[in-house]
VODRENDO-483786 format. One line per 10 residues: number of its first residue (from 1); their letters; for each residue x, y, z of C-alpha. Coordinates in steps of 0.25 Angstrom, whole numbers, always signed. Each point is the difference from the previous one (the first is absolute). Layout:
BEGIN
NUM = a = X,Y,Z ~ ... .
***
This chain:
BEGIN
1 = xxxxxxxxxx = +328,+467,+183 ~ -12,+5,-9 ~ -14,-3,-2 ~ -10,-1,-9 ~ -14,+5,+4 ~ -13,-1,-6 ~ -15,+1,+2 ~ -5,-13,+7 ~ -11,-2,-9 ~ +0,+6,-15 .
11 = xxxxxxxxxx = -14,-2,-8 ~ +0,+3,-15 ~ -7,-2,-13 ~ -14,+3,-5 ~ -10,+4,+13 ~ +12,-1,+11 ~ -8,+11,+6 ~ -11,-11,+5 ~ +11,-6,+10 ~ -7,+15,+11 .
21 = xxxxxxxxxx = -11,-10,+0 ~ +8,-10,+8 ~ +4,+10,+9 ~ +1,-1,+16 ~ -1,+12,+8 ~ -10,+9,+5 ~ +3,+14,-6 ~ +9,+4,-12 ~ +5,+15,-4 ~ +1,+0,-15 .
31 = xxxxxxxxxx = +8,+12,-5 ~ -1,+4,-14 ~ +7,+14,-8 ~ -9,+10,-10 ~ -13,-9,-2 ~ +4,-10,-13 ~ -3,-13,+9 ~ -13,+6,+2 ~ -3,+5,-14 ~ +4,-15,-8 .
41 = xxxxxxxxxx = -7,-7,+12 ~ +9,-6,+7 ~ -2,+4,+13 ~ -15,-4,+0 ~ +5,-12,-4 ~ +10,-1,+12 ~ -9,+4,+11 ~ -11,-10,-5 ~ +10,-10,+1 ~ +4,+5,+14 .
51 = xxxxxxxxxx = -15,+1,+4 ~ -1,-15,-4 ~ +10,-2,+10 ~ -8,+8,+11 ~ +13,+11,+2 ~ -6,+15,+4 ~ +8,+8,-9 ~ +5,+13,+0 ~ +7,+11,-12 ~ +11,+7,+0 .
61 = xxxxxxxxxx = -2,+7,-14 ~ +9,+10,-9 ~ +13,-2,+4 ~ +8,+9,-11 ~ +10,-4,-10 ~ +14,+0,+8 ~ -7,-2,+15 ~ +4,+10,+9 ~ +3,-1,+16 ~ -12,+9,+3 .
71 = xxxxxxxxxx = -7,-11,-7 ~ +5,-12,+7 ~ -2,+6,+12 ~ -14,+3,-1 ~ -3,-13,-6 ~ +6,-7,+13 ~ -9,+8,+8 ~ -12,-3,-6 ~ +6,-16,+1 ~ +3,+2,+12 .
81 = xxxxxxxxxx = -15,+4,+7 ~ -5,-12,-10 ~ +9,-9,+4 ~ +0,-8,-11 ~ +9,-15,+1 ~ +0,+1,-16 ~ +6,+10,-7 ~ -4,+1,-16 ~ +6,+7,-10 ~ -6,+1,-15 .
91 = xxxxxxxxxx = +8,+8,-11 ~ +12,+4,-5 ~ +12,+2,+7 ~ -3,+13,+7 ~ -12,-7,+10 ~ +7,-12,+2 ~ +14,+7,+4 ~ -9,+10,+8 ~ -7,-11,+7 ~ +12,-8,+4 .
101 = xxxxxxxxxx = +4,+13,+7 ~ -12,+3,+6 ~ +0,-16,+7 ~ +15,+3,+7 ~ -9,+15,+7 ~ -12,-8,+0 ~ +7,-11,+10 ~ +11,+10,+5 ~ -6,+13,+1 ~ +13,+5,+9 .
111 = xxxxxxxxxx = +7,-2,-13 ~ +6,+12,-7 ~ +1,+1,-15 ~ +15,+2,+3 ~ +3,-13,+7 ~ -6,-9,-11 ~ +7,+8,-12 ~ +12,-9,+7 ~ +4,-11,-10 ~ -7,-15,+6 .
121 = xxxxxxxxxx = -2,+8,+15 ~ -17,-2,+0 ~ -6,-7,+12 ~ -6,-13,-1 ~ -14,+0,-6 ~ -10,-8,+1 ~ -4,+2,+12 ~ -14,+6,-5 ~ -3,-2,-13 ~ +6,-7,-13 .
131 = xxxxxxxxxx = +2,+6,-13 ~ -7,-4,-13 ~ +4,+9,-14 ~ -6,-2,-12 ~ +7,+7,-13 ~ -7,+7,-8 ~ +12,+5,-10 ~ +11,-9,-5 ~ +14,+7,+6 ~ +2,+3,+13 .
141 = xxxxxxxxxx = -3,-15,+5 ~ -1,+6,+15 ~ -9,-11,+2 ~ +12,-10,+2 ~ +10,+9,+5 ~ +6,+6,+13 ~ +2,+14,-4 ~ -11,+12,-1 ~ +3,+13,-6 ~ -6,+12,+8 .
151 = xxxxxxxxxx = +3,+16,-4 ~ +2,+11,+10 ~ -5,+12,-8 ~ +6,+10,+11 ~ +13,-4,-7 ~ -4,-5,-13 ~ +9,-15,+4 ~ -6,-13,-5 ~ +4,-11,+12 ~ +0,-14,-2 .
161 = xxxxxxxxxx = -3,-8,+13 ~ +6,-12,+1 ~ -4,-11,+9 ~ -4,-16,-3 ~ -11,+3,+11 ~ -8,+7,-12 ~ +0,-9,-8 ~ -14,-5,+0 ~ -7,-12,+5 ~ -8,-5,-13 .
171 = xxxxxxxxxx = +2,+7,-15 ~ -11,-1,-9 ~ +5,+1,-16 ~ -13,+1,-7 ~ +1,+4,-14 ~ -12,+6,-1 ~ +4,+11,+7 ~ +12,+4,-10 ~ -10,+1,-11 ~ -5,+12,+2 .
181 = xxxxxxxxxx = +14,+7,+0 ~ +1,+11,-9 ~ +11,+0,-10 ~ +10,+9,+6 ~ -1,-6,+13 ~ +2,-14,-6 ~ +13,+6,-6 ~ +4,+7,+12 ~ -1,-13,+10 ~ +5,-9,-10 .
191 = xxxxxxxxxx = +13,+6,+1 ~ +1,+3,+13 ~ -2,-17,+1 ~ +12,+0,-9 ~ +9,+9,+7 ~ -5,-9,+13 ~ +5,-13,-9 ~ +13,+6,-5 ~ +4,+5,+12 ~ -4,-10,+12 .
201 = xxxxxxxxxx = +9,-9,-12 ~ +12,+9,+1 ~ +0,+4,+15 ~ +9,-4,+9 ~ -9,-8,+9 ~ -6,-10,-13 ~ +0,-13,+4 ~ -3,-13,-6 ~ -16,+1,+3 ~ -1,+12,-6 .
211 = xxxxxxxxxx = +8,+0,-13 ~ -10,-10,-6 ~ -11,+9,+2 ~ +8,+13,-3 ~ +3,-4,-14 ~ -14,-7,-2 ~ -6,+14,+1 ~ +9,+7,-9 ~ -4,-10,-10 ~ -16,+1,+3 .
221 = xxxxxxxxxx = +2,+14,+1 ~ +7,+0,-15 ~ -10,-10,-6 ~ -12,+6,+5 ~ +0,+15,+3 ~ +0,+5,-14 ~ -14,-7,-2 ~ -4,+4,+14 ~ +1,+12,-2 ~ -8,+1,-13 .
231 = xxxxxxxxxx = -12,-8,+8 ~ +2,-15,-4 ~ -7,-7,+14 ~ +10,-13,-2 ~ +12,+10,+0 ~ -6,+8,+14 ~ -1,-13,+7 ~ +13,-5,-3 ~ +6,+14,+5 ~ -8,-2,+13 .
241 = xxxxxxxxxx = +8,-11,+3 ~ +13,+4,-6 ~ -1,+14,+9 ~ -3,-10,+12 ~ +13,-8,-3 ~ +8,+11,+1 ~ -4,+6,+10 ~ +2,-15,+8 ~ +15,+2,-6 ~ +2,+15,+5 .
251 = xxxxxxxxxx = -5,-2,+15 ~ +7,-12,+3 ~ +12,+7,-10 ~ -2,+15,+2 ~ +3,+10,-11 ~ +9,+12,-4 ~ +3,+12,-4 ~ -11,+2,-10 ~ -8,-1,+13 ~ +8,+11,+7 .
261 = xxxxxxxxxx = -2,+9,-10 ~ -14,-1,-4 ~ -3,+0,+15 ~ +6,+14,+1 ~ -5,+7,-13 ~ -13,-6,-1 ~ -5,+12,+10 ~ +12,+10,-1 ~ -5,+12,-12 ~ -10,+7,+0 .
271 = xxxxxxxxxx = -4,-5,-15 ~ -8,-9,+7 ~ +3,-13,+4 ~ +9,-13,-8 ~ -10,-10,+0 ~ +10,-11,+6 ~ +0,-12,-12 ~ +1,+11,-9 ~ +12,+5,+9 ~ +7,-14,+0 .
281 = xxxxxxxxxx = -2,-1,-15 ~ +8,+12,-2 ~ +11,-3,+8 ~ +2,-13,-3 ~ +8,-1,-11 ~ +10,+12,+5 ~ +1,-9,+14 ~ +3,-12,-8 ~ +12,+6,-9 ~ +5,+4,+14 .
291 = xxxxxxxxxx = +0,-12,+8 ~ +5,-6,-12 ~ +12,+9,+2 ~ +5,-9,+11 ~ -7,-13,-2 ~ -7,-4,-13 ~ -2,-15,+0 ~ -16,-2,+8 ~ -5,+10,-10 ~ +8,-9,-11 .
301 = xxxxxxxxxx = -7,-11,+7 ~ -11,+6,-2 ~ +1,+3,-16 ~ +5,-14,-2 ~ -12,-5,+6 ~ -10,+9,-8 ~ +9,-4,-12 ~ +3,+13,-5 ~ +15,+2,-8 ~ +12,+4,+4 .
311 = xxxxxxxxxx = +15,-6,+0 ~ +4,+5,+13 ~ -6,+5,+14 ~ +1,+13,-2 ~ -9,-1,-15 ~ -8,-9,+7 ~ -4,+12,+12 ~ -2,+9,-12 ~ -10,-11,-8 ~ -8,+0,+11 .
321 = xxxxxxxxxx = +1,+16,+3 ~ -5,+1,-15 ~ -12,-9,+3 ~ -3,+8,+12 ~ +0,+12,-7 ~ -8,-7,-13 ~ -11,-4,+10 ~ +1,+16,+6 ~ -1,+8,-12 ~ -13,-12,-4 .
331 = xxxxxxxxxx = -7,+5,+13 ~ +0,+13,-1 ~ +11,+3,+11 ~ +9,+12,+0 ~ +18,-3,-3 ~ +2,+10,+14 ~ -6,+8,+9 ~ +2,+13,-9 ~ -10,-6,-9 ~ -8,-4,+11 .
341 = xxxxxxxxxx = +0,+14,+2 ~ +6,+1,+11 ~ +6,+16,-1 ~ +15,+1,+0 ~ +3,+11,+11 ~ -8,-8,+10 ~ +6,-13,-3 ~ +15,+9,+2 ~ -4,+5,+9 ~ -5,-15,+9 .
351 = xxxxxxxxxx = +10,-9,-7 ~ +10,+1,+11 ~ -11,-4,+12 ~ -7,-9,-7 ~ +14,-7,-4 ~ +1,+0,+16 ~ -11,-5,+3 ~ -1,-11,-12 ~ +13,-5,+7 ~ -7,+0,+14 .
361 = xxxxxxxxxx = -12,-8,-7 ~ -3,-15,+6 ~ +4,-5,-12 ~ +13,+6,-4 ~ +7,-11,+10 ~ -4,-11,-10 ~ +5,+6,-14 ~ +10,-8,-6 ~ +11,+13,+1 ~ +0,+11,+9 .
371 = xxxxxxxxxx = -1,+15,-5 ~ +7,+11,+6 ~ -8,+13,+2 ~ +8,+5,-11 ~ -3,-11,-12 ~ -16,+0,+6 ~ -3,+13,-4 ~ +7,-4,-14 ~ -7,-11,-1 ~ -12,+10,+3 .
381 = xxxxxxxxxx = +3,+9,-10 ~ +1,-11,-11 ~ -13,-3,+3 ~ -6,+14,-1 ~ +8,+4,-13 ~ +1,-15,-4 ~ +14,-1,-2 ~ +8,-11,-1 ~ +9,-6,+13 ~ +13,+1,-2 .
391 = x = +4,-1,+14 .
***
């Protein structure tokens, strides 16, 4: 048996943010990361609406890129002398995922960080608050998703939570928000919403509700992210909806090996860190040519439906490994992790743990073929020196 959850309300379109005014409650937390809802108004904006609909509001501010457990902890403390029974969350993915962890201590405070990094083991929620996230960046599409990714920096390991009891009550898609991206990080999201597509497509757990979606996005990411990207408003509400697709494919779908890796590099040298659509975008291609190995014909499927060339499967998997590296090198993101700058006698020196623990990630169990310890930390190496999978 599988199932197929969503938000129960999703609001979209031009001024979505007005449905806080509707809202019933008596207090609301919002959470927010480095100060950009504040600075382009949209914050104002939500607690006027949330003053219309006389709810005593509280901040929890400056959640940092990649949330960290300190961070969720301290959040659910202050939630929990407010006792908020809403729980809002304004941003880019960081906030939303970090908020969506501080709910689970917030209503269990018994709760250890090491129970819930257990795949779909959460408690039930709900039991004090609901959830409301608004996106403010057009990739992660946390606001429709069961999972929330949270860093532990003592051992520099990205964990992705997993549970449907995180996925929120009410998403709020405003494209608004997603204007105010800076061009980078429109590159950076809009891949990571296609790394979402392809591989929620690919998984082992795709299923007939999600397939339409899966391949929906690819194409509104391959139609609009180029003019996204250089600012056109049409082309970043399109994304908005496109990442938002996706992520409805991957967390009813679940994702791959991509996933795994970026979850454990993102943190792991001390260049500094991989920001993760960036990550994804880099290891993409590599993953694709190796799942294609065993199993070419979804990514075909996928090539076919785009309309790009190629007489067979496998010239079909690279057709659609040349537009993802066509659409790469346009955004400004790096062949490997060498040219990322990743330094070499680090990433030696951590291949072999970060292959075991990419294969220990949540979402290794759903990649359409399973890597030995041995072909991970080639697959690894590939993507450092970009090198090409032969194996």
């Amino acid at each position: 048996m599988q199932r197929f959850t969503l938000p129960r309300d999703l609001y979209f379109g031009e001024n979505a943010l007005d449905y806080l005014k509707t809202l019933e409650g008596s207090k609301a937390v919002i959470v927010i990361g480095g100060g950009s809802m504040k600075r382009f108004g949209f914050l104002d904006k939500a607690l006027k609406n949330l003053e219309e609909a006389n709810i005593e509001v509280k901040l929890i501010e400056d959640v940092e890129p990649d949330p960290s457990v300190e961070t969720v902890m301290k959040g659910a403390e202050v939630m929990r002398e407010f006792n908020p029974d809403w729980i809002i969350s304004m941003g880019g993915g960081s906030p939303i995922d970090a908020a969506k962890a501080m709910w689970v201590f917030y209503e269990y405070p018994e709760a250890t960080f090491e129970e819930i990094c257990v795949p779909f083991s959460f408690p039930k929620l709900r039991k004090k608050a609901k959830f409301i996230a608004i996106p403010s960046t057009s990739g992660t599409a946390t606001e429709v998703t069961a999972f929330s990714v949270i860093t532990n920096y003592a051992t520099g390991v990205k964990w992705p939570l997993a549970d449907f009891e995180i996925t929120p009550d009410v998403a709020i898609v405003d494209p608004s928000l997603a204007e105010t991206m800076p061009a980078t990080l429109t590159a950076h999201t809009g891949m990571d919403a296609l790394t979402h597509a392809i591989e929620a497509y690919v998984g082992l757990t795709h299923q007939p509700f999600t397939d339409p979606l899966a391949l929906e996005a690819i194409k509104i990411v391959f139609d609009c992210l180029k003019d996204s990207y250089g600012g056109d408003k049409d082309a970043r509400e399109m994304m908005h909806y496109g990442q938002c697709m996706a992520g409805m494919a991957f967390s009813n779908a679940l994702l791959g090996i991509v996933h795994s890796m970026a979850h454990k590099t993102g943190a792991a040298f001390s260049t500094g860190h991989i920001p993760h659509g960036c990550a994804n975008a880099i290891y993409l291609p590599y993953v694709i040519k190796y799942n294609a190995k065993a199993d070419a014909s979804r990514y075909a499927a996928i090539s076919r439906f785009l309309g790009l060339e190629g007489e067979c499967d496998e010239c079909l998997v690279d057709s659609l490994c040349d537009k993802i590296n066509e659409y790469n090198i346009y955004l400004g993101i790096p062949k490997s992790m060498q040219e990322f700058g990743i330094l070499e006698d680090e990433f030696l020196a951590k291949v072999d743990n970060i292959a075991d623990l990419a294969i220990g990630d949540a979402c290794t169990g759903t990649n359409p073929r399973t890597p030995t310890h041995d072909e991970m930390v080639k697959l690894l190496t590939c993507c450092y020196y970009g090198t090409s999978v032969e194996f």
